[in-house]
N, CA and C atoms of all chains as a GROMACS GRO file, in nm:
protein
  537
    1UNK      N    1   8.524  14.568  15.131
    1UNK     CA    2   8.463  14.437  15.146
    1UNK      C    3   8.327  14.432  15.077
    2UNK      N    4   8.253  14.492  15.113
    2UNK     CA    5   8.106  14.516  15.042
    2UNK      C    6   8.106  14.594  14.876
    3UNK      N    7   8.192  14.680  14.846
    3UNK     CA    8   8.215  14.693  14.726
    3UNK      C    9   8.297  14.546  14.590
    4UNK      N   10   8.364  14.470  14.675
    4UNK     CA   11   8.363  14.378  14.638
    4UNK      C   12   8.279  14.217  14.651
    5UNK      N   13   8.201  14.253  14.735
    5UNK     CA   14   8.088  14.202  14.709
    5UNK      C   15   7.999  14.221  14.615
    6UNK      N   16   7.967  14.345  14.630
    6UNK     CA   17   7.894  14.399  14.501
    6UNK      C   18   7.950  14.399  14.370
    7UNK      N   19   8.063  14.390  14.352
    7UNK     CA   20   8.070  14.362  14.235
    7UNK      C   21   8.066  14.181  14.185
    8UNK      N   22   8.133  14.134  14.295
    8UNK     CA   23   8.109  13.969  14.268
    8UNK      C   24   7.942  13.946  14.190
    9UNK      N   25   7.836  14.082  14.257
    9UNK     CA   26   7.703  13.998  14.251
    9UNK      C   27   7.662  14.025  14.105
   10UNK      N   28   7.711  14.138  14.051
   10UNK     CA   29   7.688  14.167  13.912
   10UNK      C   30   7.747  14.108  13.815
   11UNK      N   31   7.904  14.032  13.836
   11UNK     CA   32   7.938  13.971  13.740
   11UNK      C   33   7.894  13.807  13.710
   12UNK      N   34   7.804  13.754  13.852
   12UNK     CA   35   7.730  13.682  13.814
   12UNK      C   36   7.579  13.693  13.718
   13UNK      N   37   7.565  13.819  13.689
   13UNK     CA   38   7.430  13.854  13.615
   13UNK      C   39   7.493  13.935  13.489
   14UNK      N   40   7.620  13.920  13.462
   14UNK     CA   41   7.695  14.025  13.310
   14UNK      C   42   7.633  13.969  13.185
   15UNK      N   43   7.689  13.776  13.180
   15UNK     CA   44   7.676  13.746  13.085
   15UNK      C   45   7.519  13.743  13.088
   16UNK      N   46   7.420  13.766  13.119
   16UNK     CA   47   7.274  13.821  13.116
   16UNK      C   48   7.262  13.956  13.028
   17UNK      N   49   7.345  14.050  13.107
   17UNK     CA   50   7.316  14.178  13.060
   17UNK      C   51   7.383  14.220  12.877
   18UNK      N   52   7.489  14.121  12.882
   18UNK     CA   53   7.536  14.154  12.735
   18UNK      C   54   7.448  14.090  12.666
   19UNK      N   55   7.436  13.948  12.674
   19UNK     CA   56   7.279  13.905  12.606
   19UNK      C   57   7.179  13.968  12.581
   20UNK      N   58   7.124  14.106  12.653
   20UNK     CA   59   7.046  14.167  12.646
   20UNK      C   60   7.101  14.319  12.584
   21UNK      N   61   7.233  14.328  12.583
   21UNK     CA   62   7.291  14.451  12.521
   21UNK      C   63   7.271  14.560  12.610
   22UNK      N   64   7.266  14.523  12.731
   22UNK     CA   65   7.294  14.626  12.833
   22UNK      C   66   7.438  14.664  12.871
   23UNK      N   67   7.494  14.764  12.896
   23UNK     CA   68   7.652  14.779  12.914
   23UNK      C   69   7.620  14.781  13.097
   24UNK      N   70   7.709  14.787  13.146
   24UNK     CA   71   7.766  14.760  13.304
   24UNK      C   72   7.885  14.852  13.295
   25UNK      N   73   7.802  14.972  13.401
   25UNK     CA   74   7.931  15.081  13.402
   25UNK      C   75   7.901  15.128  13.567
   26UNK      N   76   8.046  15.090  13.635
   26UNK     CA   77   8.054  15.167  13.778
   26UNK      C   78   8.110  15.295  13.824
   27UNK      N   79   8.050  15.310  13.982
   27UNK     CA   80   8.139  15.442  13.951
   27UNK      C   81   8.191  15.452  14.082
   28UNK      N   82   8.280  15.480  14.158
   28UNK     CA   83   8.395  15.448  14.276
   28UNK      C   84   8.390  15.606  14.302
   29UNK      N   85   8.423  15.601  14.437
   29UNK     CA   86   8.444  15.750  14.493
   29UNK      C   87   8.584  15.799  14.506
   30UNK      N   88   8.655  15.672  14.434
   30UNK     CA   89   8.802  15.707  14.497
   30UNK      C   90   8.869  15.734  14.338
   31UNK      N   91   9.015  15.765  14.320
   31UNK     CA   92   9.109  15.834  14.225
   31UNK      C   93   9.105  15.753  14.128
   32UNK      N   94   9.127  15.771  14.014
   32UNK     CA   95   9.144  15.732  13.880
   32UNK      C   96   9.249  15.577  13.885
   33UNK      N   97   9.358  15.614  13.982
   33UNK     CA   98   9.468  15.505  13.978
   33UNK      C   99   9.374  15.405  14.105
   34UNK      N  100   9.318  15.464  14.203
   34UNK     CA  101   9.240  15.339  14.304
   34UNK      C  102   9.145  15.263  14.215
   35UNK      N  103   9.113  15.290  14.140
   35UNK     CA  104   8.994  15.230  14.027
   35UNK      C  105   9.079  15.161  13.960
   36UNK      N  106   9.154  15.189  13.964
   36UNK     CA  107   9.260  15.083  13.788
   36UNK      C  108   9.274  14.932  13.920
   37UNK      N  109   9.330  14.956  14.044
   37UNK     CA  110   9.336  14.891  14.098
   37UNK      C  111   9.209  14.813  14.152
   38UNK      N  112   9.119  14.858  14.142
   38UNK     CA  113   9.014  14.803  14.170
   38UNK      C  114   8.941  14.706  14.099
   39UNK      N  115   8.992  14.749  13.983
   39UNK     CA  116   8.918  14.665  13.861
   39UNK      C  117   9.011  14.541  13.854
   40UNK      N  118   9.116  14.528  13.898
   40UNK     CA  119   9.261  14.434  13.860
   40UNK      C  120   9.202  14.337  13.989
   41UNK      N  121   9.194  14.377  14.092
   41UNK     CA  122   9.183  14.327  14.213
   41UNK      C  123   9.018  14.226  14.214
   42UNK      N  124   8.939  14.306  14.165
   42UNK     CA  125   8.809  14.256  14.199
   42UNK      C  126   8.762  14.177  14.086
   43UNK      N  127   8.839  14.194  13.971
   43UNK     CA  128   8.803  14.118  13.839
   43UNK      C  129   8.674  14.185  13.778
   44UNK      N  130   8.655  14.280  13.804
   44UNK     CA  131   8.475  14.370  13.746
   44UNK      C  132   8.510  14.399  13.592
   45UNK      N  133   8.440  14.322  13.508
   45UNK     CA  134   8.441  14.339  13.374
   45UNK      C  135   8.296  14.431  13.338
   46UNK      N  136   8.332  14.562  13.304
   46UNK     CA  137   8.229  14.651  13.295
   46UNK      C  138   8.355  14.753  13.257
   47UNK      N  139   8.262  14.901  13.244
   47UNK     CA  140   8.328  14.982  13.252
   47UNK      C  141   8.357  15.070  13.396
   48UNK      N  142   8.466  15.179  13.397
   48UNK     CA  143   8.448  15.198  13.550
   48UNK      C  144   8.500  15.335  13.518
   49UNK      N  145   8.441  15.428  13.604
   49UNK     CA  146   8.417  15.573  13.607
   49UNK      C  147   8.444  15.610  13.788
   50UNK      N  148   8.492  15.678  13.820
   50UNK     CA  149   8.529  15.771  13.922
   50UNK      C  150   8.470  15.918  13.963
   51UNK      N  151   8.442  15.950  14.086
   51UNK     CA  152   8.349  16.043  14.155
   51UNK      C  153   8.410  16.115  14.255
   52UNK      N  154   8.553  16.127  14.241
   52UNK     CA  155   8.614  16.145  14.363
   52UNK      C  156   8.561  16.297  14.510
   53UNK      N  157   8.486  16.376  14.428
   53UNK     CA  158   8.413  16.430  14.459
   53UNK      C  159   8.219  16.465  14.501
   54UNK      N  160   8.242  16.314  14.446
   54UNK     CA  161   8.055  16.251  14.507
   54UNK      C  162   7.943  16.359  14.482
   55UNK      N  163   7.983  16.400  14.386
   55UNK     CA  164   7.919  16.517  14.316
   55UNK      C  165   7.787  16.418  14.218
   56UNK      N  166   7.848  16.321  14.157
   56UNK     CA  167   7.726  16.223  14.118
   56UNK      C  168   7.675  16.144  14.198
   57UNK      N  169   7.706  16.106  14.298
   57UNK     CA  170   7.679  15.977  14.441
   57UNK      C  171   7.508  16.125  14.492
   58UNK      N  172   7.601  16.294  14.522
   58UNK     CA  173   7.504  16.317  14.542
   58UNK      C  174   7.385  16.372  14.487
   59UNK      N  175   7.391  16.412  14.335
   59UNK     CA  176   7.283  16.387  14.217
   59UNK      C  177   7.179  16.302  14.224
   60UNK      N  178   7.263  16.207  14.266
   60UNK     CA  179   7.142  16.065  14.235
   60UNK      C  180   7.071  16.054  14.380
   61UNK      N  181   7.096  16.118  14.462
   61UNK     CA  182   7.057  16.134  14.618
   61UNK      C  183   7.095  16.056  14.666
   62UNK      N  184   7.202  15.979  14.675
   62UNK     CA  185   7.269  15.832  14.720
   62UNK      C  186   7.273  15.863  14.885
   63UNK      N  187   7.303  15.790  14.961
   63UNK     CA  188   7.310  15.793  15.104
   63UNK      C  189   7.405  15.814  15.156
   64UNK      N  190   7.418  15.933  15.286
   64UNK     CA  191   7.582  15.959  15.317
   64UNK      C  192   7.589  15.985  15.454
   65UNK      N  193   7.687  15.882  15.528
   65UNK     CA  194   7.669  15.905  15.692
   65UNK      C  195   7.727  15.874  15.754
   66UNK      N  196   7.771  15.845  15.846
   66UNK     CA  197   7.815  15.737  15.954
   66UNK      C  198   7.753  15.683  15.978
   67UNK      N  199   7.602  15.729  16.098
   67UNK     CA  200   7.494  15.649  16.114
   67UNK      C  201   7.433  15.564  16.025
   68UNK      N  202   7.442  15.666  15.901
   68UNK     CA  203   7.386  15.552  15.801
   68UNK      C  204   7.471  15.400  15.780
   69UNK      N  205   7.573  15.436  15.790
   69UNK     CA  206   7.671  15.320  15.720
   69UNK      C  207   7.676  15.180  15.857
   70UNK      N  208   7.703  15.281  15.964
   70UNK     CA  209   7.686  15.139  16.103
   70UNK      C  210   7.560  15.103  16.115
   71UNK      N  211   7.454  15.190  16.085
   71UNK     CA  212   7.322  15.136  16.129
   71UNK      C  213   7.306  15.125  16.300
   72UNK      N  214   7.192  15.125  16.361
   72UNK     CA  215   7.188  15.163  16.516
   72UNK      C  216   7.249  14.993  16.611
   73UNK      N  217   7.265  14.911  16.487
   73UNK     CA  218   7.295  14.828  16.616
   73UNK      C  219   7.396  14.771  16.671
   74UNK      N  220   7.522  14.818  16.633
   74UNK     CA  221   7.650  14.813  16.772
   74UNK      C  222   7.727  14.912  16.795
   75UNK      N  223   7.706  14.999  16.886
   75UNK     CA  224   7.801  15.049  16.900
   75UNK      C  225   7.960  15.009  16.868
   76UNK      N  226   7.981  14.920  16.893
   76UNK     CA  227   8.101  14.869  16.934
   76UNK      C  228   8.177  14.847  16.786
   77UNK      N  229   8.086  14.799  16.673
   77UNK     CA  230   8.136  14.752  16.568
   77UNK      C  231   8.189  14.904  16.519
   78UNK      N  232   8.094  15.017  16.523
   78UNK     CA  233   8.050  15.115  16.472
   78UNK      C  234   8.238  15.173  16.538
   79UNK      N  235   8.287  15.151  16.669
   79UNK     CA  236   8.415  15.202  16.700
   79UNK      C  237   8.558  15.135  16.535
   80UNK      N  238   8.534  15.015  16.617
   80UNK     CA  239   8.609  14.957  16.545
   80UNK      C  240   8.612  14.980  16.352
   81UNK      N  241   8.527  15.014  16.291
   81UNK     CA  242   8.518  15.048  16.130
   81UNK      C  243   8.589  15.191  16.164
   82UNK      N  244   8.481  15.263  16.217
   82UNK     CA  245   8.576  15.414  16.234
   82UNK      C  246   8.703  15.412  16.242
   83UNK      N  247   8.764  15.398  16.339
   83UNK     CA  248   8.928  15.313  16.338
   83UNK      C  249   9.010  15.271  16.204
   84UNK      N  250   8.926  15.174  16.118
   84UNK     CA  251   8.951  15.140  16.021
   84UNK      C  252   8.919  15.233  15.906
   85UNK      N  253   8.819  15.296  15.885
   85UNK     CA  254   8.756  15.368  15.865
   85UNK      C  255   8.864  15.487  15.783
   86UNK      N  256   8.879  15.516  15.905
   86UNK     CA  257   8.980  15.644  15.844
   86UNK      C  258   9.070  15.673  15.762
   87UNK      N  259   9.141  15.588  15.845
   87UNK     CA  260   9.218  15.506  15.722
   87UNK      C  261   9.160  15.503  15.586
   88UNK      N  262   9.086  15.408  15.580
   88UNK     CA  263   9.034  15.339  15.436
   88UNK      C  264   8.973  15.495  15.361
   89UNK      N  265   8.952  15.585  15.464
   89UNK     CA  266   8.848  15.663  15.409
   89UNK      C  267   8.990  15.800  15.310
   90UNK      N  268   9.124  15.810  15.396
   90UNK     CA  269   9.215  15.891  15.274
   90UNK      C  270   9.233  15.768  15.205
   91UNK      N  271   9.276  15.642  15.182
   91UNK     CA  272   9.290  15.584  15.061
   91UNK      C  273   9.271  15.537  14.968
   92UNK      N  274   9.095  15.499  15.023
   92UNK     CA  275   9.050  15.444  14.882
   92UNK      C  276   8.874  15.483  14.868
   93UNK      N  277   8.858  15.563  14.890
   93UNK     CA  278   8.752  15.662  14.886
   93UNK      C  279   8.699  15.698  15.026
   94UNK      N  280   8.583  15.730  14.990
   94UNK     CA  281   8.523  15.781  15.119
   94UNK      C  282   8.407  15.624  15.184
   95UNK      N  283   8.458  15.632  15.331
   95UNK     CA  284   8.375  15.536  15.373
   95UNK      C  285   8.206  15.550  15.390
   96UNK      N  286   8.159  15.678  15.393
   96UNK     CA  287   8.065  15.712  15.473
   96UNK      C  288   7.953  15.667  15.362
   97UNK      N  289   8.026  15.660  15.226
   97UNK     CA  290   7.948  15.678  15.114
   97UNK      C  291   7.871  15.571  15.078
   98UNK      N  292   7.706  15.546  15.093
   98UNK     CA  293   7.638  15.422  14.988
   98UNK      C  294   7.641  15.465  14.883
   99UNK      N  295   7.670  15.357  14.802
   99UNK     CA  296   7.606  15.326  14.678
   99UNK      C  297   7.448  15.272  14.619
  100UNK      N  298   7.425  15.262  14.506
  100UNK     CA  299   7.322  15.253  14.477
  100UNK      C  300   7.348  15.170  14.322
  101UNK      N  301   7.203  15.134  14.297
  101UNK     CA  302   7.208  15.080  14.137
  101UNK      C  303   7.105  15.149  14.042
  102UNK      N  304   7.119  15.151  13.918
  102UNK     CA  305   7.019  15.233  13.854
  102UNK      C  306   7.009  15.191  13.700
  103UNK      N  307   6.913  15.164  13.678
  103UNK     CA  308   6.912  15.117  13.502
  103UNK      C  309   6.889  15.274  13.437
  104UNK      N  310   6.962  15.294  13.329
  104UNK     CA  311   6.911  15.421  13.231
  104UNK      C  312   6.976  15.408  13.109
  105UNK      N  313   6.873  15.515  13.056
  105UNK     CA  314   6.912  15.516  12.869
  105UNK      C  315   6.829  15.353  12.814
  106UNK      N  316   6.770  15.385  12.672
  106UNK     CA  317   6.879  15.463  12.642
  106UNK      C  318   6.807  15.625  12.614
  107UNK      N  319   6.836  15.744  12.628
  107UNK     CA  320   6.787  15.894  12.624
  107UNK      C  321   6.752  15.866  12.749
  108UNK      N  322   6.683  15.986  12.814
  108UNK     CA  323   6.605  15.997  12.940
  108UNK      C  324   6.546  15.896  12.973
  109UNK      N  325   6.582  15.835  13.054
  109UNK     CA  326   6.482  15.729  13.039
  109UNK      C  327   6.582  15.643  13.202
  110UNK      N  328   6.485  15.656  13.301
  110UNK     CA  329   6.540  15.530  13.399
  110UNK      C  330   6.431  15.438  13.466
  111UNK      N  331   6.453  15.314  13.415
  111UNK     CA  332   6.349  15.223  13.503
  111UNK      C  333   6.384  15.124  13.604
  112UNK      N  334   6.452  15.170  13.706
  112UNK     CA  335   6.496  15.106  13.832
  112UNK      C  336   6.586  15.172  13.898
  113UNK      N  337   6.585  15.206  14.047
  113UNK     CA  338   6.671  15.279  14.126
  113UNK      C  339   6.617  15.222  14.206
  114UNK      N  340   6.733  15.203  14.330
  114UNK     CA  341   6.764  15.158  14.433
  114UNK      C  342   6.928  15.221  14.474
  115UNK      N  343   6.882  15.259  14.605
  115UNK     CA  344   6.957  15.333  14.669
  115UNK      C  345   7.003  15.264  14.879
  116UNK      N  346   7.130  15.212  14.845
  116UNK     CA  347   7.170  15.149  14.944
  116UNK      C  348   7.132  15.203  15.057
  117UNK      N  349   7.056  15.144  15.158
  117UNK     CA  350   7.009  15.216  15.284
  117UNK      C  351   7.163  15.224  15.375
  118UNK      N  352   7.222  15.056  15.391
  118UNK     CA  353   7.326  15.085  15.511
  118UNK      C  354   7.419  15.006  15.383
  119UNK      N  355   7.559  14.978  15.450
  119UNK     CA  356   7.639  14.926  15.368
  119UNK      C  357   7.610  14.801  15.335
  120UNK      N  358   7.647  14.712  15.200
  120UNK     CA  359   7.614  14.584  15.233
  120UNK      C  360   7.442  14.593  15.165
  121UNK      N  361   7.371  14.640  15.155
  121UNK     CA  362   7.218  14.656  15.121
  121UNK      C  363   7.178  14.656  14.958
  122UNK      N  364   7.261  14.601  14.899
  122UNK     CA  365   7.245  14.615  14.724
  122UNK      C  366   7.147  14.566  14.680
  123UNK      N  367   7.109  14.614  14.543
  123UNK     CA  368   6.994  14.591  14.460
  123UNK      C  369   7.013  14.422  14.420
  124UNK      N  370   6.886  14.397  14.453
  124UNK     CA  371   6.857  14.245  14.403
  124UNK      C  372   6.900  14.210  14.253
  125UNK      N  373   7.022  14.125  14.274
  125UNK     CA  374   7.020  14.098  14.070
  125UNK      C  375   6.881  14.024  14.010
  126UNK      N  376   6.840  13.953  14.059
  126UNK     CA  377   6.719  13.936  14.004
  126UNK      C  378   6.604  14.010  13.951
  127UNK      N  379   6.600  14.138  14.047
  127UNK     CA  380   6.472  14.248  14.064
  127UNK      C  381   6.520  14.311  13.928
  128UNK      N  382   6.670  14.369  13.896
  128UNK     CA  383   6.736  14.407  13.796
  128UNK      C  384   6.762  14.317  13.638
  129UNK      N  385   6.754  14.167  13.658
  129UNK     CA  386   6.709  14.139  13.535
  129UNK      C  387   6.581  14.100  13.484
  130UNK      N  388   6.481  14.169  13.591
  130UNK     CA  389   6.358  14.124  13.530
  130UNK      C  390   6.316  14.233  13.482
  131UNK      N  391   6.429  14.358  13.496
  131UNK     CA  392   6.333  14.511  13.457
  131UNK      C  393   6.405  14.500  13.279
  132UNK      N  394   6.525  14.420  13.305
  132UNK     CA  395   6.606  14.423  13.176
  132UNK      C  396   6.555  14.336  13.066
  133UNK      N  397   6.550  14.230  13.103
  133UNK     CA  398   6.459  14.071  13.011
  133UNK      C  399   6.315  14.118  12.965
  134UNK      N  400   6.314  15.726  15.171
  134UNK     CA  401   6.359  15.774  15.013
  134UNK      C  402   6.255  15.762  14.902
  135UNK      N  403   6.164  15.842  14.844
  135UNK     CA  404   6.045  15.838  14.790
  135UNK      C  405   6.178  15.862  14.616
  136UNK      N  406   6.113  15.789  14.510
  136UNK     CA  407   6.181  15.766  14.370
  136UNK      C  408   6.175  15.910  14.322
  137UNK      N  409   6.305  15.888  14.256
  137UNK     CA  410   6.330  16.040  14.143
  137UNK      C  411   6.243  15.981  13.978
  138UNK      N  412   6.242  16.077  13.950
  138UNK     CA  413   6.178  16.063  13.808
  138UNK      C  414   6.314  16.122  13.751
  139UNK      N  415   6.290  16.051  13.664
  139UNK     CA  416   6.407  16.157  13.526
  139UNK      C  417   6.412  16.295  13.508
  140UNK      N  418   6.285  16.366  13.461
  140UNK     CA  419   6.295  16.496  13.498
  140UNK      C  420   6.358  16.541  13.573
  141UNK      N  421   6.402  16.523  13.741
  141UNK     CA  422   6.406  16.586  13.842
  141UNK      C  423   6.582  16.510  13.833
  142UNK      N  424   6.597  16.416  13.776
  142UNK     CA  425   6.742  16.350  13.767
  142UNK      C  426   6.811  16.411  13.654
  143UNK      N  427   6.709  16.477  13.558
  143UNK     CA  428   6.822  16.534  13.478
  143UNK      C  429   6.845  16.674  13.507
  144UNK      N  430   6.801  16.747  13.600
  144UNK     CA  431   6.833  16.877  13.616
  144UNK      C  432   6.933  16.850  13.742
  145UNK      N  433   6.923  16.721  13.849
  145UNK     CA  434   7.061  16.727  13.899
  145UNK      C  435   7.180  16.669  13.824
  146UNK      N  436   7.167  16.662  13.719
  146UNK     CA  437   7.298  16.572  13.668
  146UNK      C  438   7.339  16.660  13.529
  147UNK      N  439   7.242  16.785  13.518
  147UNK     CA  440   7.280  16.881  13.438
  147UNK      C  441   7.431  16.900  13.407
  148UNK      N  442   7.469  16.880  13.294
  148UNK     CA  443   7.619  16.899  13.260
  148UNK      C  444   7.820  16.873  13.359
  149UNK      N  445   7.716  16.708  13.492
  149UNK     CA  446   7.794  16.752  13.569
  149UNK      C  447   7.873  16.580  13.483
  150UNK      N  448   8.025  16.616  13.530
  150UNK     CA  449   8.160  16.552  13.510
  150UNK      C  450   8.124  16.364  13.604
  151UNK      N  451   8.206  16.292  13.526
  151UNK     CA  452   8.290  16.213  13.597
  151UNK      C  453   8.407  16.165  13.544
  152UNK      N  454   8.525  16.101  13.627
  152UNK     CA  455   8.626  16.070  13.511
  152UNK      C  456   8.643  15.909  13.505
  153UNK      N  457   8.717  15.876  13.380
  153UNK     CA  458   8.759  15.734  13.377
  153UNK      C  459   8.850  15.740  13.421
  154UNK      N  460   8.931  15.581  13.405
  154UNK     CA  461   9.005  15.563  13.490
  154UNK      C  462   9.166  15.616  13.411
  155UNK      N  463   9.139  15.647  13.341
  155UNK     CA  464   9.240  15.769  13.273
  155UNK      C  465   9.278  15.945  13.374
  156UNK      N  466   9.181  15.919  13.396
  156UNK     CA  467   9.153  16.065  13.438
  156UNK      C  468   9.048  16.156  13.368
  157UNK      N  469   9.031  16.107  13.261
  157UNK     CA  470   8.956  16.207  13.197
  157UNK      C  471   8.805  16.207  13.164
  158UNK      N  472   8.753  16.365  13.196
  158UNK     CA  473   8.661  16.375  13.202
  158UNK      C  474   8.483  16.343  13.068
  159UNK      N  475   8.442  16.309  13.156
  159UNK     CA  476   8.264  16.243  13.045
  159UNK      C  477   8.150  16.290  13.141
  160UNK      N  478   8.089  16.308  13.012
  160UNK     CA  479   7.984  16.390  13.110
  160UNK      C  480   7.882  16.289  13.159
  161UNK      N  481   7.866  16.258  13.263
  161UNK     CA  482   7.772  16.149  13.319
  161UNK      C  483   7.637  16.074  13.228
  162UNK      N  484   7.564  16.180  13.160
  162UNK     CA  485   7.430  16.137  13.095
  162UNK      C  486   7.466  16.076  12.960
  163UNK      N  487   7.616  16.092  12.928
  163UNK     CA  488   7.644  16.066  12.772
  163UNK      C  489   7.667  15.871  12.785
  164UNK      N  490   7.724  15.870  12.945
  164UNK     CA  491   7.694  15.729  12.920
  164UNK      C  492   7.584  15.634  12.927
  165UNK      N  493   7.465  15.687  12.902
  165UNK     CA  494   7.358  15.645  12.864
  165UNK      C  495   7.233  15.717  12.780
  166UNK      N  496   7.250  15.824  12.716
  166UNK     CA  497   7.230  15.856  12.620
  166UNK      C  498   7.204  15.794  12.404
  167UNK      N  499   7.295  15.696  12.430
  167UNK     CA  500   7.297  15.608  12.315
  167UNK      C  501   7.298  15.487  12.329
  168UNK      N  502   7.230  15.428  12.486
  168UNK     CA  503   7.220  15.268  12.495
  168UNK      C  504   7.192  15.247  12.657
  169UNK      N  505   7.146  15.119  12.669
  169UNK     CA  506   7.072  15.106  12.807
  169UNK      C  507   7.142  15.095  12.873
  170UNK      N  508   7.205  15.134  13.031
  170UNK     CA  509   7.308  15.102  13.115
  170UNK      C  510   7.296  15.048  13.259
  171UNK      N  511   7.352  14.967  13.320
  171UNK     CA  512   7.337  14.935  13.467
  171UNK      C  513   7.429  15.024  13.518
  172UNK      N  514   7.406  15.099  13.558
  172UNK     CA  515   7.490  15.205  13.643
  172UNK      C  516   7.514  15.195  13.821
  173UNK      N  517   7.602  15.177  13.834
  173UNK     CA  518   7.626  15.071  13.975
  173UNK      C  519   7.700  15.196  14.080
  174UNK      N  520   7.683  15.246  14.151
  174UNK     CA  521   7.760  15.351  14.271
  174UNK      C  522   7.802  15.207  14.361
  175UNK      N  523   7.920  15.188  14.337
  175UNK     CA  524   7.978  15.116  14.450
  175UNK      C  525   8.036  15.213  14.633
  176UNK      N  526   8.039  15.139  14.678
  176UNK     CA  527   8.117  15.204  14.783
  176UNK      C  528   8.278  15.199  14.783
  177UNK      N  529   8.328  15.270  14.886
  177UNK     CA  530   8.484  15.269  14.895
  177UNK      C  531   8.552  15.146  14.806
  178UNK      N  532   8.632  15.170  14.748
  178UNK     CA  533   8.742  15.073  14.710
  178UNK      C  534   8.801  14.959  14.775
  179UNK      N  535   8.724  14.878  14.844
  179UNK     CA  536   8.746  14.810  14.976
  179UNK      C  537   8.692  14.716  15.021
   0.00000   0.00000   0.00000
């Protein structure tokens, strides 16, 4: 739900970023074939890369939890995702996992990171095309 | 969460993998190495 949110929020700011010759590349925690589906499903025109091992999620120091992901205030909700959770978490990546956003390149070079505190917490498209414009 | 600098981002991202949706493997820094990128960590597929 929130990964497709997040992507809804970027493809309202694309035709920005190609104007500016920035590329738009994601990266999913889940399998090569959950990504093909992902991209079909959510309509994300970018490129899309896979982590199924969060080996880059944890490079970039991205956020990883339970607590993190329910945040302290319901228990109750916090049952019910788990539940769901599990599920979601063998099929289409790992739940526990935030994401984050990050401008780089081109060479060494990054000028913006933001790193999802709870789920749902994404980088402002605005804050991101004013580092780009 | 206090900010990474590049320095300290390129020695964790030292020669490490991701794949497309092929399967096949790229080395993370090459996709921004030759041009500016929004690089997006989504969550679960979901």
């Amino acid at each position: 739900m929130f990964a497709f949110q997040q992507v809804a929020e970027l493809m309202d700011i694309k035709d920005q970023l190609d104007a500016a010759g920035v590329s738009l590349v994601a990266v999913g925690s889940g399998t090569p074939e959950q990504a093909r589906k992902f991209v079909k499903k959510s309509r994300f025109k970018g490129e899309m890369m896979v982590d199924p091992e969060l080996r880059a999620y944890k490079a970039f120091k991205l956020v990883r939890g339970l607590w993190r992901t329910l945040g302290p205030e319901s228990i109750l909700r916090g049952i019910t995702a788990m539940k769901k959770g599990f599920r979601q978490g063998r099929s289409e990546g790992d739940l526990w996992q935030q994401g984050g956003l990050f401008v780089l390149g081109p060479g060494r070079k990054m000028d913006f990171q933001h790193r999802n505190r709870v789920a749902g917490d994404h980088a402002d498209p605005a804050a991101v095309l004013k580092i780009i414009l | 969460m206090k900010p990474m600098d590049y320095q300290e981002l390129g020695k964790r991202i030292s020669k490490l993998t991701v794949k497309d949706t092929r399967g096949k493997e790229v080395e993370i820094s090459s996709l921004w190495s030759e041009r500016r990128i929004v690089l997006v960590f989504l969550r679960h597929f979901g």
